[in-house]
Every structure is written in C-alpha cells, then in structure tokens.
C-alpha positions in Angstrom: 271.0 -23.4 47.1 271.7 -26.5 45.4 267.8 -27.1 45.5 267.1 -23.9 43.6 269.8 -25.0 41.0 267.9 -28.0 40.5 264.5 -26.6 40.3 265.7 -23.3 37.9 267.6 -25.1 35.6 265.4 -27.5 34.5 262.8 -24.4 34.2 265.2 -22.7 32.0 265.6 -26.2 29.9 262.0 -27.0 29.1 261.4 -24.8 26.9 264.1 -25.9 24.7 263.3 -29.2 24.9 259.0 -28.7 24.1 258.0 -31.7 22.1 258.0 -30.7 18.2 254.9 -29.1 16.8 252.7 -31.6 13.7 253.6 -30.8 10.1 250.7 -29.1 9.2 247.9 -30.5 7.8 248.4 -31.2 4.2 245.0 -32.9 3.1 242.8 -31.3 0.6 239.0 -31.3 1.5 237.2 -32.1 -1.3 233.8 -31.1 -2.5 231.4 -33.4 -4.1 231.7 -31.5 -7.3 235.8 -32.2 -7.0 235.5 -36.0 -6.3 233.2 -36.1 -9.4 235.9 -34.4 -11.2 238.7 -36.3 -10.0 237.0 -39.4 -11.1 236.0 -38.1 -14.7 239.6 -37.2 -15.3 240.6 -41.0 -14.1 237.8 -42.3 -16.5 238.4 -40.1 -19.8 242.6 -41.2 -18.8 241.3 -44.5 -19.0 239.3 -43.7 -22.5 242.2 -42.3 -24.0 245.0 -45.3 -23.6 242.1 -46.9 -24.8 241.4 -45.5 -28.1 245.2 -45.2 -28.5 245.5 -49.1 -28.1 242.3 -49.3 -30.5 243.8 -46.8 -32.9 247.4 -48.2 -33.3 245.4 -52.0 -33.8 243.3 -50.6 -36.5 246.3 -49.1 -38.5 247.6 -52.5 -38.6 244.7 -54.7 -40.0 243.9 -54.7 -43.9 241.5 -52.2 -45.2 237.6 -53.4 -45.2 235.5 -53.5 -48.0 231.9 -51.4 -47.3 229.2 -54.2 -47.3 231.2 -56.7 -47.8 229.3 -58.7 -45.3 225.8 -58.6 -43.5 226.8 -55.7 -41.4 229.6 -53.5 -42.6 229.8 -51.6 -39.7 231.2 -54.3 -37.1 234.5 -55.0 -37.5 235.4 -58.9 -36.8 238.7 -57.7 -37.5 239.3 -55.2 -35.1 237.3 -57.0 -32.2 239.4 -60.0 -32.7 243.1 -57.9 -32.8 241.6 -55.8 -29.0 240.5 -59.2 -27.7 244.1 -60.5 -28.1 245.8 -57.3 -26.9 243.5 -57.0 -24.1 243.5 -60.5 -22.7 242.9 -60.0 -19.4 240.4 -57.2 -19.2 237.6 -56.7 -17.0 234.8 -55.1 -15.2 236.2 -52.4 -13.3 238.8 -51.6 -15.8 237.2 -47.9 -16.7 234.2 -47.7 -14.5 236.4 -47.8 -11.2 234.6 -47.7 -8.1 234.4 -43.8 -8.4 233.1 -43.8 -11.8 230.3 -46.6 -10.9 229.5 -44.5 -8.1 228.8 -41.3 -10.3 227.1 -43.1 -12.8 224.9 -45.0 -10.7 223.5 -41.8 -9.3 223.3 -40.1 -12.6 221.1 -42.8 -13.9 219.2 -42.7 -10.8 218.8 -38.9 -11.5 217.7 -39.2 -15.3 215.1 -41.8 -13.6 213.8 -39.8 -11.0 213.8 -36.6 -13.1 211.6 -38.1 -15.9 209.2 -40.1 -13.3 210.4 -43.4 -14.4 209.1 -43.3 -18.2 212.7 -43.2 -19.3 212.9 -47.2 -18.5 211.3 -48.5 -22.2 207.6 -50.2 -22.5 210.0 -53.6 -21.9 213.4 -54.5 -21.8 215.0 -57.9 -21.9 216.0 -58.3 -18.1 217.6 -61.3 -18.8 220.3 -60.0 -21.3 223.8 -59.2 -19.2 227.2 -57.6 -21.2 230.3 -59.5 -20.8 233.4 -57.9 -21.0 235.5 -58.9 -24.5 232.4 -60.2 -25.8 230.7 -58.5 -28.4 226.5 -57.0 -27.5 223.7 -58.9 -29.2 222.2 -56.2 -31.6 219.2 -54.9 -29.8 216.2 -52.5 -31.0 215.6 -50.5 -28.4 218.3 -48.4 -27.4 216.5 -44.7 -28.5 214.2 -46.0 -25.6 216.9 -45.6 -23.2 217.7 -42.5 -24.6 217.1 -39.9 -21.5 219.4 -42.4 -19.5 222.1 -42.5 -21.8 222.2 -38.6 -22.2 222.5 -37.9 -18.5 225.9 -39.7 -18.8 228.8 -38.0 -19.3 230.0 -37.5 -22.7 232.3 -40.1 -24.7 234.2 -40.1 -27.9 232.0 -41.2 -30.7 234.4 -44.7 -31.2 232.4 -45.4 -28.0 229.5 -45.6 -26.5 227.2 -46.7 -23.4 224.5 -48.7 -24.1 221.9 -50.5 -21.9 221.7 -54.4 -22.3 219.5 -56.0 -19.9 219.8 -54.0 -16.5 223.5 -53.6 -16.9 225.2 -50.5 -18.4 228.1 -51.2 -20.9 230.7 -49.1 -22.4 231.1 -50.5 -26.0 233.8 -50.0 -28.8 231.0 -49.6 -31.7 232.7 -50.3 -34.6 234.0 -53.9 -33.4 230.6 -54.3 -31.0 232.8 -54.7 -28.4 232.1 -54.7 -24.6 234.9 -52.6 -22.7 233.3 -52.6 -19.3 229.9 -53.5 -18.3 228.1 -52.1 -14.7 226.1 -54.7 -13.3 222.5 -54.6 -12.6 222.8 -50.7 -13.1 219.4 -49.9 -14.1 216.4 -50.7 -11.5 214.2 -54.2 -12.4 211.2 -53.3 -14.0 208.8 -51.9 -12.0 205.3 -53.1 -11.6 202.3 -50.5 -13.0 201.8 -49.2 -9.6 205.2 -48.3 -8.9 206.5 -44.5 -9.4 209.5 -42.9 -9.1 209.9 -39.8 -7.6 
C-alpha cells in the first residue's frame, strides 16, 4: 500500500510541478523592404539633428554680403562655426553600417541598370573626401548624375556628391564633408569590361 502511495502521489504532483512554458516569441521578422526602411529613418534622424545644429549655427554668424568674395556661395563662416561644434565627427556618423549597405547596392544598381556608362569618360581616382574638410570644386558631377539620382532623396542644404571613388554627403553652402563612403564607386574599368 505504501508503494502505491508513493507511486500515485507523485503522479498526481507532476503535473503541477511541469517546467514553465517560453515567453513567446517576441521578435519581429523583418523584410528586406523593412530593414531598408528602418535604416532610412535612422539616416534622415541623423539629417535632421544635423540641419538643426547647422541651422541654429547659421542664426548666429553675421549676415554675408552676395559676392563679396570669389565664390559667394561657400560659406567660410559657417564651415568654420560646424567644424568647431562638430569636433569629433566622423565617417560612420550618418552612413551607419545599414545606410552604407543600402547605398552601396543602390549605386551598384544605377550601374548595372545603365551598363556602366553612368561612371563619367574619367574621374579623378585619386581624389578621397575627408570628413570636416571642405570638397575641392570639381567639374564633373552632372556625369555622375544617374548615380546620384538612384540615392535616396536629401534636403537641398545637402547633398551627395562623388569625389574620386568615394561617395560624400556634403553641407553645400559651407562645402563641407559630413560623411564620406569609402571607395564606394567601382575603379574604372578597362574598355573591355561591362557591367551587367
């Protein structure tokens, strides 16, 4: 009898005693389309502290004179004032590893989809951006034009621009380097090589 107490009674126990069941799974599966999303919105976040930085320096800095020097649409001014507020800014800043990602195969794209001739007659290989440094002035950005358009779009303060092989987000007015992706583009190809 006492046998059958002992094999019953745990019986009766073990199913008040089960090990407890997982939370349920609580992660999101994400489509390519989302992760592209997700990354945009991290990127335009980015854009926008940005421009509110940019905008709340240029408030403070003494009206300009139009042509008062050899360019009057650089502002020495304003590059200087983000330089100092942004002292230790660099690549990665806005074009996280997401955002590089995205871009990287959206240039890809623009390439493949117009068989290469979107990469100009020449390009100066050699030229690289540096973050806080202002862009040599260079003559051949329409030439990089189906590239630039398959990015997504930017406020008009900035803009992405192709120096060398690298792709930069620039502040226009103060021809300002904001975050550069290196060796972006492909080298030049040689005449025999076409991209599909």
């Amino acid at each position: 009898m006492l046998a059958t107490i002992l094999v019953y009674v745990p019986l009766a126990i073990a199913p008040l005693m089960s090990p407890p069941l997982p939370p349920p799974c609580e992660l999101d599966v994400l489509t390519p389309m989302a992760i592209e999303e997700r990354s945009l919105g991290e990127f335009n976040h980015r854009i926008e502290a940005y421009l509110t930085l940019r905008r709340r320096l240029a408030r403070t800095l003494p009206p300009s004179e139009m042509f008062d020097d050899e360019d009057p649409f650089v502002s020495d001014e304003l590059r200087s004032a983000l330089v100092a507020a942004r002292p230790g800014a660099r690549a990665g800043e806005f074009f996280t590893p997401g955002v590089e990602r995205l871009l990287r195969q959206r240039i890809d794209v623009a390439l493949a989809y117009t068989g290469g001739s979107a990469l100009p007659f020449r390009h100066d290989e050699g030229m690289h951006a540096t973050v806080n440094r202002p862009l040599p002035i260079m003559t051949d950005l329409l030439a990089w034009s189906p590239v630039i358009t398959a990015l997504p779009p930017i406020p008009e303060e900035l803009a992405f621009v192709i120096a060398g092989r690298d792709l930069a987000l620039i502040d226009v007015a103060a021809n300002l380097v904001i975050d550069v992706i290196s060796d972006a583009v492909p080298a030049w190809p040689g005449p025999d090589v076409i991209y599909r």
